[in-house]
Steps between C-alpha positions, in 0.01 A plus 500: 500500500615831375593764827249754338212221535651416868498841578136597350361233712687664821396801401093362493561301868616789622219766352240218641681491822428888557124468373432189770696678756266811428186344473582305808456822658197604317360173660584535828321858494181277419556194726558314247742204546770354216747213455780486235557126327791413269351438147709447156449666271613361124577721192600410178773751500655458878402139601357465804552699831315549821316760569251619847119430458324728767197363603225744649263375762202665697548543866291197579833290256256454169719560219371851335751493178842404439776708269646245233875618355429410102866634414749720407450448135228715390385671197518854533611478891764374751302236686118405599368394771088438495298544807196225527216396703194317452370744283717651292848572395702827458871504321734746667800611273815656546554779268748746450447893506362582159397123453543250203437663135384329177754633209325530181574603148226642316486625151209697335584415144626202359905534502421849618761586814453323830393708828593288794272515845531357837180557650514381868336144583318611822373867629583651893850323555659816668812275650649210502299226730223211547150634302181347422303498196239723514149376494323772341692658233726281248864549475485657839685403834486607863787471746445258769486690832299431802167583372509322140650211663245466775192598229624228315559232715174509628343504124702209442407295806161637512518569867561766742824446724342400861 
């Protein structure tokens, strides 16, 4: 394995890492409860690794939702992690400031001169860190704080924390 590969999949362990260790505290605001398993995680282009789970449970120890790590090797971002619960599911990426473009070449007549655009992929990345698809408007993303991440986990696991 290539060091750039071995050092794109440190660099996702340790960006997921600061997101547990943040929502950890998010949870414990809530009285929520949480508990971190050793899952691997296989991709094509690193081979397998481990990587945490966190598990979210109510105060009463039902499991509310769990964050999966999906990888380091993402399409347009630099890891994915999807928070689930018996509901629903919600991908969280990790995007850099100005996010991933699409480069494109256009032409308005044939063999006329190329104009080249790199319209942005997603809208509202204002720096680089863990953001969730918007549900409302398309190409749109919201940073996960406090608030998205609580509104969220309780659309996914249909419940209120309790």
């Amino acid at each position: 394995m290539s060091t750039l590969i071995i050092e794109s999949v440190d660099e996702y362990l340790r960006h997921l890492e600061e997101l547990y260790k943040q929502i950890q505290e998010w949870l414990h605001g809530e009285g929520l409860a949480w508990e971190e398993q050793k899952v691997v995680v296989n991709e094509e282009r690193s081979g397998p690794y481990k990587a945490s789970l966190l598990i979210i449970r109510q105060s009463d120890g039902e499991q509310m939702a769990k964050l999966k790590p999906i990888g380091a090797h993402i399409i347009g971002a630099k890891g994915r992690v999807d928070l689930s619960g018996a509901l629903d599911s919600q991908p969280f990426l990790y995007l850099l400031t100005d996010g991933p473009t699409v480069e494109m070449s256009i032409s308005t007549e044939p063999g006329g001169e190329l104009e080249e655009h790199a319209p942005p992929l997603f809208r509202g990345i204002d720096r680089e860190g863990w953001y969730a698809l918007a549900d409302r408007e398309p190409k749109s993303v919201q940073r996960v704080n406090r608030e998205t991440f609580l509104d969220l986990l309780e659309k996914v696991a249909d419940c209120e924390p309790k």
